[in-house]
N, C-alpha and C positions, 0 to 999 in steps of 0.2 A: 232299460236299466237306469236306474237311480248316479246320475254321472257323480255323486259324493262318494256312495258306494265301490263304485266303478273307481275310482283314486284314492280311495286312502284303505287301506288296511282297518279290522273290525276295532273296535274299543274295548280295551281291557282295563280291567281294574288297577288303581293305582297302588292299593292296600296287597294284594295276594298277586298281583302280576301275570294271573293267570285266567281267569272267568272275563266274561263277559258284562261291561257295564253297563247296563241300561238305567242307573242313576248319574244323579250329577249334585254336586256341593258348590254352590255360589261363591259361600265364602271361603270355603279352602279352594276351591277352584282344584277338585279333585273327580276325577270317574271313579265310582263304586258300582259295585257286584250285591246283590240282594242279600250272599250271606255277608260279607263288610259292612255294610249299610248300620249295623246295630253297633257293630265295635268301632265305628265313627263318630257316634253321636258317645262315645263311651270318653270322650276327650270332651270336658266341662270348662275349659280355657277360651272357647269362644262358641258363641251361639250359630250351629248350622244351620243350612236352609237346602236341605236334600230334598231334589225335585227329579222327576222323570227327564230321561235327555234330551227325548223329542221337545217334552213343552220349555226345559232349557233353548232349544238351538231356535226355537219359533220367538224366543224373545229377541232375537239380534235383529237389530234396523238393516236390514242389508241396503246397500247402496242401488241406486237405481243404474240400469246398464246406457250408458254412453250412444252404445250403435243402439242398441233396440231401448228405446226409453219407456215399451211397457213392460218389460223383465225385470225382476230382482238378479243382482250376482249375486249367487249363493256359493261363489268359489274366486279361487283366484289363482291365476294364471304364472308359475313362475319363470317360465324364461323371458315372457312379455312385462312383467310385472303389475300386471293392471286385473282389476275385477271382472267376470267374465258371468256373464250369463249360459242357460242349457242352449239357447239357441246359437249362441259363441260357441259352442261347442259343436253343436250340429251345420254349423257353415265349414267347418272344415279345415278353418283358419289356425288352430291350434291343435294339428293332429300330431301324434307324438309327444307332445307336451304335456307334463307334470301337473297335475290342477289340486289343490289345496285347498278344504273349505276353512272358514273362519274360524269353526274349532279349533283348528289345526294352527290355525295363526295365531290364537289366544293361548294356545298349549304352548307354543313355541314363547310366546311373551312371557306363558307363567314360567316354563321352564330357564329363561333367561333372569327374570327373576327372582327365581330360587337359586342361580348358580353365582349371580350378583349379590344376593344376601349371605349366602351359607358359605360359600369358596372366596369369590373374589376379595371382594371386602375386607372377609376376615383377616386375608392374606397384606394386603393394603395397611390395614388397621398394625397386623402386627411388624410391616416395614415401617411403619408410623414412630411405635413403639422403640425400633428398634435404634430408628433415628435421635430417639430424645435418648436413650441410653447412651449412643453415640455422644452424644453433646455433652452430656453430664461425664460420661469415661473422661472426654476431652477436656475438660472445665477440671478434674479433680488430677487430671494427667498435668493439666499445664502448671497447677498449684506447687504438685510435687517437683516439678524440676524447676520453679521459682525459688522452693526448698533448698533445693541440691545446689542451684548458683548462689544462693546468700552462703550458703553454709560452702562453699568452694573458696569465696569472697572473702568470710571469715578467716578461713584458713592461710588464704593467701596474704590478709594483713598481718597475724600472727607471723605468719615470713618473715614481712617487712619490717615488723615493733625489733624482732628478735635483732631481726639484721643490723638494725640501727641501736638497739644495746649491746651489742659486737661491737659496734662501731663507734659509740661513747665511751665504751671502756679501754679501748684501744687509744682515744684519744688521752684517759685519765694516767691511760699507762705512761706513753710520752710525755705528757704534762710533769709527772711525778720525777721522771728519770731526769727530764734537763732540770726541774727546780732543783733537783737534789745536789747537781753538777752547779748549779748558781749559787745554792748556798755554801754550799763547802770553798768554791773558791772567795768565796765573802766574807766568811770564817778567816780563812789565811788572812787576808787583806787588812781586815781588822786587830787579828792578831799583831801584823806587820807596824797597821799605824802608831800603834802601841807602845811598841816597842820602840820605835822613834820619836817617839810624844818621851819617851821616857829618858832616851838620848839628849833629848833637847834641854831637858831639864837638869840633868845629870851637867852637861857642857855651859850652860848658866851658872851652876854652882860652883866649876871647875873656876871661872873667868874671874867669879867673885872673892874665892881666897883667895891666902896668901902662903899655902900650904904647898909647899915644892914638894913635898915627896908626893901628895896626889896628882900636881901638874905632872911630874916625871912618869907615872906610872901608864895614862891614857892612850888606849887603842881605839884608834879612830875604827869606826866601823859601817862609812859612808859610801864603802867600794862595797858592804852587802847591799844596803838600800839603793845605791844605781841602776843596779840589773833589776827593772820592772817585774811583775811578775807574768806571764803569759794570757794575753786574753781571749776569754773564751766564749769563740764562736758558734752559735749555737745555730745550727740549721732549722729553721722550725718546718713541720710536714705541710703540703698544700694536700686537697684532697678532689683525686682524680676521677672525675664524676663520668661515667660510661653514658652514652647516648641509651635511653630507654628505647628498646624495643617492642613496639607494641604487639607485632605478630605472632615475636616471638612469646610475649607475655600471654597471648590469646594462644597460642598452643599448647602453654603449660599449663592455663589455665581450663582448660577439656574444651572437648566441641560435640556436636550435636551428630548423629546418627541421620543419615540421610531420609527428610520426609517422603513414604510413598503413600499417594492419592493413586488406587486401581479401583475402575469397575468393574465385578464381575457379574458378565452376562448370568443371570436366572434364566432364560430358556422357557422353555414349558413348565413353570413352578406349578402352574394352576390348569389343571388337567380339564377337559370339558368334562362333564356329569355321562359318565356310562366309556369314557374315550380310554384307550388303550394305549400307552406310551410307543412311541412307535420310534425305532433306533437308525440312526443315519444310514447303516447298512442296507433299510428296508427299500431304499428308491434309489438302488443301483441294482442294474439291469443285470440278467441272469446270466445274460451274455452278451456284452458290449460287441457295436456294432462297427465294423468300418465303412467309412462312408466314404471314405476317397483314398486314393494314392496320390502323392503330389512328388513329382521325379525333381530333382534339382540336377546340377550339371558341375562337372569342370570343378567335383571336389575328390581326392584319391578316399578320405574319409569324413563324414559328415559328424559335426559334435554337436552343436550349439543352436536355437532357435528362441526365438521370441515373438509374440503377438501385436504388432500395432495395432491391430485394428482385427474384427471378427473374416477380415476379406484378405488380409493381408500377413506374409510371414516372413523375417528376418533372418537368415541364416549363416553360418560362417563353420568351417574346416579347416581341414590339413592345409590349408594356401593363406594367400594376407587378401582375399576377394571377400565384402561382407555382401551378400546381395539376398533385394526384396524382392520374394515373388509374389502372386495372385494367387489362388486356391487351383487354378486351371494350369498350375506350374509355368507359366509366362513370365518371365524374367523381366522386373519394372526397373530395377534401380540396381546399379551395381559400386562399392565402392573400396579403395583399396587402404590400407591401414598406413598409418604414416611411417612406420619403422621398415613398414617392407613385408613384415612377419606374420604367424597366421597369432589370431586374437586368443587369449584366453576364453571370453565368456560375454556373454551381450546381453544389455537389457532393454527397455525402451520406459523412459520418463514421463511423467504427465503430459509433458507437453507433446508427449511424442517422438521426439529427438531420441537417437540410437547414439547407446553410450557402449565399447567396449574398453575393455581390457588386455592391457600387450604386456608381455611377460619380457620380453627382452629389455623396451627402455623402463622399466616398473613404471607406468603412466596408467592413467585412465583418461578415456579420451572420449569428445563429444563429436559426432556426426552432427554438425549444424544442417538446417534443412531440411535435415529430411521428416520433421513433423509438422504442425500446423502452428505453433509459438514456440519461439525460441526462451527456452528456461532460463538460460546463465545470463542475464541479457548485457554484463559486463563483459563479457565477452565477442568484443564487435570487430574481428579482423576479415581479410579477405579470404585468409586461409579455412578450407572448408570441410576439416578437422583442427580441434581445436584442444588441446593437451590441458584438460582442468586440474590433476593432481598428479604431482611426481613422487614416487615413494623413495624413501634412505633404508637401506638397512632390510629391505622388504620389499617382497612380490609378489603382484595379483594374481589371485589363482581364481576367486567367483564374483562374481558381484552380480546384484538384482534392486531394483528400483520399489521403495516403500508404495504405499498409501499416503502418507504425511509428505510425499516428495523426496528423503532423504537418501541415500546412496548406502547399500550395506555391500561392503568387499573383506571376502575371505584374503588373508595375503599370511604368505610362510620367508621367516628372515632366512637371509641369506645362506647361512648353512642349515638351512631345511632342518634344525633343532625346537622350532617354537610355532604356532600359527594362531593366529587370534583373526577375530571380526571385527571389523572399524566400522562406524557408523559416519559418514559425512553431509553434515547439513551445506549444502550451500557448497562452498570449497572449504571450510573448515570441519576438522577432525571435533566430532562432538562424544562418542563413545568410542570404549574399546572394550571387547568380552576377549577373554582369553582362560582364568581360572574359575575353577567352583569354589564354593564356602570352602574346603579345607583345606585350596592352594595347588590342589591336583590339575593337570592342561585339563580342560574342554575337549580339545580336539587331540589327535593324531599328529604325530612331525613328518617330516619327509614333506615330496613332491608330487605325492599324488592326488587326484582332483578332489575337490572341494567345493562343490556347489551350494547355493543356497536360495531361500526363497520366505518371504516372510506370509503367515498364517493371518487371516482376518483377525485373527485377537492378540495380533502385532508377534506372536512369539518368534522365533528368529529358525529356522528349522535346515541343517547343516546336513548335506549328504557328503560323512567324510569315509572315503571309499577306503585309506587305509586301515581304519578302525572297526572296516565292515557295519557301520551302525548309522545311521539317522541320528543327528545330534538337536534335543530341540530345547532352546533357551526362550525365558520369558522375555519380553522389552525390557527390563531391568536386569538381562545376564545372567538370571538364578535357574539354574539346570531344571528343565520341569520333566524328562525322560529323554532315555536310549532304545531305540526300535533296533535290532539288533534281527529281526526276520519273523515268522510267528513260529509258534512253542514245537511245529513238528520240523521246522529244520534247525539246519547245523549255522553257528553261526561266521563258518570258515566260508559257506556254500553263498551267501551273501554278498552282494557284488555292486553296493549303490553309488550311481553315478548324475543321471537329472535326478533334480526332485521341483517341485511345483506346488502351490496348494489352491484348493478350488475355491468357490464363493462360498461354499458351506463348510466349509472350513477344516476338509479331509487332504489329507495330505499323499501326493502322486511322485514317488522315487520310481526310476528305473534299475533294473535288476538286469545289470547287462548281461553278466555271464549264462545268466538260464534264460533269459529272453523273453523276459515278461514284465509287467508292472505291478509293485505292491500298493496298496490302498490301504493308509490305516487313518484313524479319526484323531482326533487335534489334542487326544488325550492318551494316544501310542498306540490305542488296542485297535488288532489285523483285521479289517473287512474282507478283501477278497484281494486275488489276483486279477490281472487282464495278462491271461495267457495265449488267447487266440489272435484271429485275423493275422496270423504268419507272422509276428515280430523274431525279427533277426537284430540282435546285437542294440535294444535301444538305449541310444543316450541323452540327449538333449529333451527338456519337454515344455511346453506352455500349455494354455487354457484359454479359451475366447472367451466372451463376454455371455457363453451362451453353456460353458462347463463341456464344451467338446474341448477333446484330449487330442496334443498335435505331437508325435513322437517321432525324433529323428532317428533312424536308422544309420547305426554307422558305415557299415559296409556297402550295402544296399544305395546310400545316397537319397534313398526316398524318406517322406515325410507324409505321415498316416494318419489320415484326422479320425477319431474315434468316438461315436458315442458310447458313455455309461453309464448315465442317468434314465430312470424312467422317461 
């Protein structure tokens, strides 16, 4: 048999999808069917060259074969990747294996070609398009609020002219009111001189007669003009100039709405030619698998787990004992929390270093040592727990370790009335989520747990058990949904406690009360449950590097590794 034949499937027409090709088109580099053949040449946009297929495939230079260098390859070999001749075939070397003739590889090139012209491309093209749109929105965006500060500017000097002809006419006022008090006493005073200028003259003419009866008649009237007349002190105003504030002046003057620059993932925008969208749910297993029991010891109940490493598991309980074991439940490391107490919640940091949470002194605290670089590296004492933040007014209830490196902990104040998420870069407080847009809590009040785990597309995803709901915020704190159980249960019956999210980006709560695990995708809607493999009561959960499911059993004290991916 024909080893081409023998590997590939018959040829059909390009045109009707359904007959058999025994033409071929050079330059559309198409397969037709004898009745297409006429309605092909019926397209006068380019000149055809419809030839028979055979005398088509006999023009290919085929390469000469390597091992046997008197054979043409007439095929080609795909898990070897190399050209193969019939006697390559008949040595036995390539049994089982896939064999392709050059048709087949040129169909494949034309078909990438057509999927690069007509799909990709276009799609390219119109991100292209949509980039300069971008630019131009942003060019006539920045104009307008160029606009709105001149014209805020304006306004604000209007203020100022006003405020300052306030304040000249206030001066005109005072002005007016003391000249008026200055003249008027200047008036009298002149009046006064007058008066005695007239005196003077009167007691001149007195001296020069000789007239007794007017000498007898004169009343001296020296004892009015003795008494001065009062002088008037005029206070003049200083003007008490206030220290200009500038922040405050930039407050009043408006401020700017906080820039956000996000990418969103496209995904699969650009579908293959013939491909079928296929939905995250489709490569999880019908029925996740268990692959181990891993026993722990020496807890009355188990909560809390994390993943250093695909070999290795962190755990901590009812006690103040955090201890790592090995997959084969052999206990490697064991270590005790500084306060005495059992820990809130644990995570494990880039560098690998185990960080938990103690509810008693409100601290978060770093386990130096026990990973492979030490992160905080200002932190260099002997002591081998090392207390990085102490909370006021507030108590850790989750925390779990970014991507970016940064520290997200759930923490509820003191009288269990408020709870919000803090974000800490480094040891400083860098965010805090607590309300939605209309000022409502986010989360739940009270004391009960609060875990958390951040989403590959940074969203921040809260399993707040009194609220019975999955609480999930974007990196910027804006509420993107409430999972709340899927649409055929109650949402009293609801009961989440771990939660976790995978490398593809599904998110894994525990559902203690009914004792199983919910799966739903990064956008709230329910994939499946993992209700088997015996789960009794789980709480705590992580993820290895490989999307096996590690779930802590509270009662039980075991830790269940699970597959449920394809």
């Amino acid at each position: 048999m024909d080893p081409r034949h023998s590997a590939q499937d018959v040829v059909r027409c390009a045109l009707c999808r359904d007959a058999v090709a025994p033409m071929y088109c050079s330059v559309c580099h198409m397969h037709l069917c004898g009745d297409c053949e006429e309605k092909h040449f019926s397209d006068k946009s380019k000149v055809h060259n419809v030839v028979p297929l055979e005398q088509f495939l006999s023009t290919f230079n085929y390469p000469k074969c390597h091992t046997h260098p008197t054979e043409q390859c007439e095929l080609h070999c795909e898990q070897c990747n190399i050209p193969i001749c019939s006697t390559c075939i008949s040595s036995g070397k390539h049994i089982g294996h896939i064999f392709a003739d050059f048709k087949t590889k040129k169909e494949v090139l034309r078909k990438d070609l057509e999927e690069l012209e007509n799909s990709i491309l276009p799609k390219y093209q119109e991100l292209t398009a949509n980039i300069k749109k971008q630019k131009t929105d942003l060019l006539n965006h920045s104009q307008n609020l160029t606009k709105e500060i001149n014209k805020q500017g304006e306004a604000l000097h209007r203020e100022i002219n006003t405020i300052i002809q306030r304040k000249q006419s206030d001066i005109d006022d005072m002005n007016a009111q003391n000249l008026s008090a200055i003249e008027k006493q200047e008036h009298e005073i002149n009046k006064t001189v007058n008066e005695i200028k007239q005196v003077i003259l009167d007691l001149k003419s007195l001296l020069e007669t000789s007239d007794i009866g007017h000498v007898s008649t004169y009343k001296t009237r020296n004892g009015d003009f003795r008494k001065l007349p009062p002088k008037l002190k005029i206070s003049l105003p200083s003007f008490q100039h206030q220290k200009i504030d500038a922040e405050q002046i930039l407050k009043q003057f408006g401020f700017f709405s906080r820039i956000s620059i996000e990418t969103e993932e496209q995904g699969y925008t650009v579908p293959s030619p013939g491909s079928e969208s296929s939905p995250q749910g489709m490569a999880l297993l019908d029925i996740p698998r268990l692959i181990s029991d891993i026993p722990t010891s020496e807890y009355g109940y188990l909560f809390n787990i994390t993943c250093p490493s695909d070999e290795k598991i962190w755990t901590s309980g009812d006690n103040e004992i955090l201890k790592l074991y090995n997959l084969k439940g052999e206990l490697l490391k064991s270590v005790q929390t500084k306060s005495g107490k059992e820990p809130q919640d644990i995570t494990v940091i880039p560098s690998g270093d185990l960080v938990y949470a103690d509810f008693l002194d409100r601290s978060i605290n770093l386990v130096r040592g026990t990973g492979t670089q030490t992160l905080f590296t200002l932190l260099r004492k002997k002591s081998k727990i090392q207390t990085l933040i102490t909370l006021q007014g507030w108590i850790p209830r989750g925390l779990c370790s970014t991507s970016s490196g940064d520290l997200l902990v759930t923490m509820i104040s003191d009288d269990g009335k408020q709870t919000k998420v803090v974000r800490y870069s480094g040891l400083a407080e860098k965010q805090s989520i607590q309300m939605d847009d209309q000022g409502f809590p986010l989360y739940s009040s009270g004391y009960d747990a609060k875990y958390l785990s951040e989403n590959r597309n940074l969203d921040i995803c809260v399993a707040d058990n009194a609220a019975r709901a999955v609480v999930v915020v974007s990196a910027a704190g804006k509420l993107r949904f409430r999972y709340t159980g899927p649409p055929s249960t109650t949402q009293e019956s609801f009961y989440p406690l771990g939660i976790i999210t995978d490398s593809r980006g599904n998110i894994l709560t525990s559902d203690y009360n009914n004792h199983r695990i919910h799966i739903i995708d990064q956008d709230g809607h329910f994939l499946r449950f993992i209700d088997n493999s015996g789960l009794l009561e789980p709480w705590g959960l992580c993820v290895d590097s490989r999307d096996n499911l590690f779930v802590a059993e509270a009662d039980t004290g075991k830790v269940k590794k699970l597959k449920y991916y394809k």
